[in-house]
N, C-alpha and C positions, 0 to 999 in steps of 0.2 A: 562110408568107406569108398575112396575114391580108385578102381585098377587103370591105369593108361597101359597099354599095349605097344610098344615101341618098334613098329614091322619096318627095321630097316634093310638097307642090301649092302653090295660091297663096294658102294661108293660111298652113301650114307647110313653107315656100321649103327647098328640098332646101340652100341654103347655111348657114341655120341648124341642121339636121340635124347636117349635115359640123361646124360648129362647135363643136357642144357633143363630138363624138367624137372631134374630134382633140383639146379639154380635157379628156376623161376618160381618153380612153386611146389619143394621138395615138404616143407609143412603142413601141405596142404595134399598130398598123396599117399595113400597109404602102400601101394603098392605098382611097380614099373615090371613090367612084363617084356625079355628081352624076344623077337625073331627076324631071323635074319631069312633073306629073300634072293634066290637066287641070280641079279643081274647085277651085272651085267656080264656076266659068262655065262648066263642062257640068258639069249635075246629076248626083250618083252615083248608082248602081241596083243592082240584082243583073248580076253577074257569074258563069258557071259556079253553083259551090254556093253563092256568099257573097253577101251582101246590102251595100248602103250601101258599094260599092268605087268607087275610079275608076280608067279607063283600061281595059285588056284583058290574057286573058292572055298574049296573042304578044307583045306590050310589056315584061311583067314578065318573062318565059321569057328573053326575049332579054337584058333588062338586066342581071339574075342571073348569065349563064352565067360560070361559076367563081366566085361568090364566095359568101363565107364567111355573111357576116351581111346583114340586112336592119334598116335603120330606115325606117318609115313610118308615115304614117295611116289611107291608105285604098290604099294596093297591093292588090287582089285576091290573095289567096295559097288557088286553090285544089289537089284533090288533085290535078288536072292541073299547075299550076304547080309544087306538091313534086316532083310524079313526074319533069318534066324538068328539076331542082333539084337531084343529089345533094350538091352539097357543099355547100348551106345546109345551117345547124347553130344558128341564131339566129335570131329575127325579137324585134323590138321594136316594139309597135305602142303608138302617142303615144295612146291611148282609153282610156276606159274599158269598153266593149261592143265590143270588136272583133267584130263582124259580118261584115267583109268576109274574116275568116283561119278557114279549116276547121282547127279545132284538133283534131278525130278525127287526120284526114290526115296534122296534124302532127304528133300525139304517136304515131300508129304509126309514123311516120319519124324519130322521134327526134330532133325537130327542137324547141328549148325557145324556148318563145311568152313575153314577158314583155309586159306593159303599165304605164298610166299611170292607175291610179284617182284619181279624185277632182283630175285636174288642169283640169277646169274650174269646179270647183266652186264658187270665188267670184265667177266670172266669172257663171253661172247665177243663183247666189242673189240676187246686188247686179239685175240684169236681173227678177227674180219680184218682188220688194221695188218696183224700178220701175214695171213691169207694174198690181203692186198699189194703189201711188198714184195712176199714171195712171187708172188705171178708176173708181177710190173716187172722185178729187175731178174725173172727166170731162175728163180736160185734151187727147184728142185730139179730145173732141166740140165743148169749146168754141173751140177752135185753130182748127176747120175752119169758124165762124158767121165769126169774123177773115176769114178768108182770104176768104171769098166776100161781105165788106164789109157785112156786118151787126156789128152791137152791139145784144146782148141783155141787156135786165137779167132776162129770165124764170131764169137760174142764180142769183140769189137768191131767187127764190120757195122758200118750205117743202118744198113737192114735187118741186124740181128740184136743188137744194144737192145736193154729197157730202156725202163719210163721213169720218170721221177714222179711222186703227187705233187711236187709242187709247179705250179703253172697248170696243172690239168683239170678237166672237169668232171668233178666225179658227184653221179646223181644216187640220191639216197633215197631209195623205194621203202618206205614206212621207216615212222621217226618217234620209235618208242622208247624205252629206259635205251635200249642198246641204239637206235639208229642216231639218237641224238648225241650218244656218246660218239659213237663214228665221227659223226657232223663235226661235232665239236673238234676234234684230235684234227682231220682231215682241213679243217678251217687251220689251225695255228700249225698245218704242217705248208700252206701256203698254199691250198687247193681252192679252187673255186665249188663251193658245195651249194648243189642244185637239190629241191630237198620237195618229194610228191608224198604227204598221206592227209587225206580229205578230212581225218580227227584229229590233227594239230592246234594246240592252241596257238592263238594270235601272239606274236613275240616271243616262242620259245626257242628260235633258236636264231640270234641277231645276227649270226656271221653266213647265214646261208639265205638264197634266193630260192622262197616257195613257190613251187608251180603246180597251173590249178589244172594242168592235162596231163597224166600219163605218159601218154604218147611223145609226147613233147620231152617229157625228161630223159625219154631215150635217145630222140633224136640229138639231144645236144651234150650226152656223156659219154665221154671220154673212158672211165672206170663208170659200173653201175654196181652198187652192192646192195644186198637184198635185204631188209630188214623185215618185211611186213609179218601178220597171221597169216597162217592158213586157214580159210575159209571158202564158202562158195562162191564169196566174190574176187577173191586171189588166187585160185587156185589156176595155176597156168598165165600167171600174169608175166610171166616173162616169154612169150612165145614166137617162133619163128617171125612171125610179121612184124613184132615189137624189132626184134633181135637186128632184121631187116633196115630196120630205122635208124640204128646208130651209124655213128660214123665209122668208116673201113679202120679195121685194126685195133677197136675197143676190147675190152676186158669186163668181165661181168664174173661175182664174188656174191656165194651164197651160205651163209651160216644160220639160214634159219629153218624153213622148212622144205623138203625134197620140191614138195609137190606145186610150189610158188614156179617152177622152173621146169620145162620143155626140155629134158636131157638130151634127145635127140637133135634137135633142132640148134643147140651149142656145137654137138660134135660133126653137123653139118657145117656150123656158122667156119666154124675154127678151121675144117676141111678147106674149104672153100675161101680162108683168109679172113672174110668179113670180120671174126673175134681173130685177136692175137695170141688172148689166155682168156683160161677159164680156173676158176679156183673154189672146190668145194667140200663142204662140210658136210654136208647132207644130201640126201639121194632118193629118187623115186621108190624106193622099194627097201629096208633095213632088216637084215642082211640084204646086202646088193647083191643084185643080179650082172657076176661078173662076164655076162655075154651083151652088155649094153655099150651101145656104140663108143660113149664115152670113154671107156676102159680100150677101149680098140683104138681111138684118137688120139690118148695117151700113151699107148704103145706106139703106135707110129711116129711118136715123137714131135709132137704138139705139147705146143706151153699149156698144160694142164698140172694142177696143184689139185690133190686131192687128201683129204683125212677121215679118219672115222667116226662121226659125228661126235668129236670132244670139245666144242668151244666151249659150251657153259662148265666144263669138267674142271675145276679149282679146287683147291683146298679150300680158300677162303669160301665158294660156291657153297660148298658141302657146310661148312658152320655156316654161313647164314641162312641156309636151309633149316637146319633144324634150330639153330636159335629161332627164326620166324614163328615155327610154331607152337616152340614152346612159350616164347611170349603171350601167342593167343590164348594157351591153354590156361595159362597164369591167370589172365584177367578174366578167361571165363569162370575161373572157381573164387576170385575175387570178387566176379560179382558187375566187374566191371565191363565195359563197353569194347569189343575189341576193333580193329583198326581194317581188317581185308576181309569180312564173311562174304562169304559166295549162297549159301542160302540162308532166307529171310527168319531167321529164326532169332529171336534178343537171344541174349547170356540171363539176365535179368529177367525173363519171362519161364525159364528151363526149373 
């Protein structure tokens, strides 16, 4: 007897979960267990060991008890949760950065973690691509003179016009499923694409010029949009001294993670000219801390584009989410090999 446990929320509705698993491997289940998870109308957080979960663990313990596999997004799965867990044998998590599953935990309990890379990817990139037009030709700054019943013609003055990408040069900090998308679009929009991440394979991305400095991609973009992870070694990779390096009157566009980026040091740059816009999707702290300089640079009426961190937020996003893992689960009860496991566990060995 096979239970999958379907803990979705209200982006990805635990009845989409159940649908795609009962089309991959509905023969093969005896039973889909539906819960639904409060985010994102309560913000996720750290849970126990895992960061970015929703819900708790007496929620998930409970909903678990006897069954086999887990599909979710943000289930907290930590090693408290495994421990009063033994018959999970599967988690499928719809992310790319599963953060909220202790995969230590898991892979000492032998429990095989699969995910979903790259399933927001074009949902992000088509949103940075947005981002970056919004900022360049000012369309939130000038939307909001509308709103409050002015018409201005100072947006045709010399000093106050955008930008177009095309002729300009715009450096693409990490060149993953999403940055290469960027690349790409940004390339056939007539951009010259400067393109830094030291794990690029060789030729993947023919219409952009690789540079093997950092530093250097700053100095010479025009637009700089952010793709990389956050990690120990990115974290703060966009910082006052970098910011410093660019040319007077650049733009810098970030849809990936808060903490890649020195907020401070934008709503200095932008103060003081150095940036012309800034455009963001994500933020040091979620919920944000609406006492940060940045939100004060914004109100003073600086080219600032700001959202709530929705780029990966698609429809299409949300099914390939959960198609992803229900695919996994399919070929783990088939027996078969699957395609993204995150811990070392076979299908085949379980």
């Amino acid at each position: 007897m096979t239970i999958v446990l379907a803990a979705g929320d209200r982006f990805i509705r635990p009845r989409l979960f159940r649908d795609h698993v009962l089309a991959q491997a509905g023969d093969l289940v005896d039973e889909v267990r539906d819960l639904e998870l409060p985010w994102p109308d309560v913000p996720f957080g750290r849970v126990g060991d895992v960061d970015e979960a929703s819900s708790d663990e007496e929620t998930i313990i409970a909903a678990l008890d006897g069954a086999d596999a887990l599909v979710t997004q943000l289930a907290p799965v930590t090693d408290r949760v495994l421990a009063a867990t033994p018959s999970l044998r599967f988690i499928g998590v719809s992310r790319g950065g599963p953060t909220n599953i202790d995969l230590s935990a898991a892979e000492r309990r032998g429990v095989l973690v699969c995910n979903v890379p790259g399933r927001n990817g074009v949902a992000t990139a088509e949103m940075s691509l947005g981002l970056m037009l919004a900022v360049l030709r000012r369309i939130p700054l000038t939307q909001r003179t509308l709103e409050s019943g002015r018409w201005e013609g100072r947006f045709y003055r010399d000093d106050q016009v955008g930008l177009e990408i095309d002729g300009a040069v715009v450096g693409v900090l990490g060149a993953g499923a999403v940055g290469r998308r960027v690349a790409s679009v940004v390339a056939a929009m007539g951009g010259r694409v400067l393109v830094y991440d030291p794990y690029l394979p060789s030729g993947a991305l023919p219409d952009a010029e690789i540079v093997d400095d950092v530093d250097d991609l700053f100095r010479r973009s025009d637009i700089l949009t952010v793709h990389a992870r956050l990690n120990a070694d990115t974290a703060g990779v966009v910082s006052a001294e970098r910011i410093a390096l660019m040319p007077r009157g650049a733009h810098i566009v970030n849809a990936a993670r808060g903490g890649l980026v020195d907020y401070a040091a934008v709503a200095a740059a932008l103060a003081s000219g150095q940036l012309a816009g800034a455009a963001f999707d994500v933020f040091p702290s979620e919920p944000v801390d609406f006492s940060h300089p940045i939100f004060a640079a914004s109100a003073a009426g600086h080219n600032v584009v700001m959202t709530p961190h929705i780029a990966g937020a698609s429809r299409q996003t949300a099914e390939r989410a959960a198609a992803g893992v229900a695919e996994e689960l399919g070929r783990v009860l088939r027996g078969e090999p699957v395609r993204h496991a995150l811990t070392g566990v076979s299908a085949r060995s379980r």
